[in-house]
C-alpha positions as CSV (number, residue, x, y, z in Angstrom):
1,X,60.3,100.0,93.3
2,X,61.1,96.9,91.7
3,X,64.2,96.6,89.9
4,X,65.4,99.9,92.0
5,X,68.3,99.1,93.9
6,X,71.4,100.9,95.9
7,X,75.4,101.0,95.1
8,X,77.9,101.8,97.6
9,X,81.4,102.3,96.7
10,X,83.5,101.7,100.0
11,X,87.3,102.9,98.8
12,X,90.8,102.2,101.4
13,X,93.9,103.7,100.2
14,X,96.7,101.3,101.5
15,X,100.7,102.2,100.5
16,X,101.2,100.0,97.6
17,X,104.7,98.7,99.2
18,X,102.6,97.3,102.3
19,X,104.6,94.1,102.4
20,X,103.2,92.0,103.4
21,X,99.8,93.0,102.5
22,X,98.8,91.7,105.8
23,X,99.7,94.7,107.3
24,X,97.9,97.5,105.3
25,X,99.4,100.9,105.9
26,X,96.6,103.5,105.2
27,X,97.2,107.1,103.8
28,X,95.2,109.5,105.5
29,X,93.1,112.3,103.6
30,X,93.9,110.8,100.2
31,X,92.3,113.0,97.4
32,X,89.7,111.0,95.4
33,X,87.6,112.3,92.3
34,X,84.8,110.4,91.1
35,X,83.4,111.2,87.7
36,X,80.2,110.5,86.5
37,X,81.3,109.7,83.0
38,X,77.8,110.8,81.7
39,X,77.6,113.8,82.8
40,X,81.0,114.8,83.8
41,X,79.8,115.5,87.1
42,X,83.2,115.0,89.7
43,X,82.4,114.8,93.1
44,X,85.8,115.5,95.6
45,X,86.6,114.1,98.7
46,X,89.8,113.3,101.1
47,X,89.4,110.0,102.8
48,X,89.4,109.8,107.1
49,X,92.6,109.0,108.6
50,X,92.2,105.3,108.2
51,X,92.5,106.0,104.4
52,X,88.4,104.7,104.2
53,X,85.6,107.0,102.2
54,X,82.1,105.4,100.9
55,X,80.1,107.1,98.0
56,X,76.8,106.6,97.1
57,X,76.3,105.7,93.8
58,X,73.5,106.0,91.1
59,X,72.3,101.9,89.1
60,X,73.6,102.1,85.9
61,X,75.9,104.9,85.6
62,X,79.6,104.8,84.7
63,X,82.0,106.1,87.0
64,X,86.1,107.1,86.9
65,X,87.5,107.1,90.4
66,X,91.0,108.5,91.0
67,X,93.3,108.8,94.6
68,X,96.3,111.1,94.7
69,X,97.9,112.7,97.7
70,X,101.5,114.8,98.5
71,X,104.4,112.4,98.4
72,X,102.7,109.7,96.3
73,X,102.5,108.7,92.7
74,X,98.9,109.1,91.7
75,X,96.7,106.2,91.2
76,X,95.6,104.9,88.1
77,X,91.9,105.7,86.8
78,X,89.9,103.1,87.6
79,X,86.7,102.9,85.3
80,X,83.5,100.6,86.6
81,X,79.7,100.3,86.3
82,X,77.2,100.0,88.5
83,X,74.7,97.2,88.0
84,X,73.2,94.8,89.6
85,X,74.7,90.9,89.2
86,X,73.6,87.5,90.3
87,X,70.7,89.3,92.7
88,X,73.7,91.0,94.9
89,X,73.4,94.7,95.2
């Protein structure tokens, strides 16, 4: 439909000290909740050994993504919305 139009969140967890940033050091099967803030739905997933995960995401919805893992600090929340801008999806 017109107007209708598909989000894809592609997430990589690098080590923060990956100096330089060249060389990105991943950390394998990160924990990552994503909230639907409307709902309060939370999906969880680990991310693959390259620290990589992709969700599938719903047009204009509000979402809360978090990473944490063993050993690390855990990531800030990040908050974002999904809409369409300058006719990219």
């Amino acid at each position: 439909p017109p107007g209708n139009y598909r989000f894809r969140l592609n997430i990589e967890i690098i080590e923060k000290d990956s100096v330089p940033e060249i060389i990105k050091k991943p950390i394998a099967d990160a924990r990552l909740l994503l909230e639907d803030l409307g709902t309060h739905d939370l999906r969880e997933v680990y991310v693959d050994l390259q620290g990589k995960f992709s969700f599938d995401l719903q047009q204009d919805k509000d979402y809360k993504i978090t990473a944490s893992k063993d050993g690390f600090e855990p990531s800030p929340s990040y908050r974002f919305h999904s809409e369409r801008r300058n006719n990219a999806q």
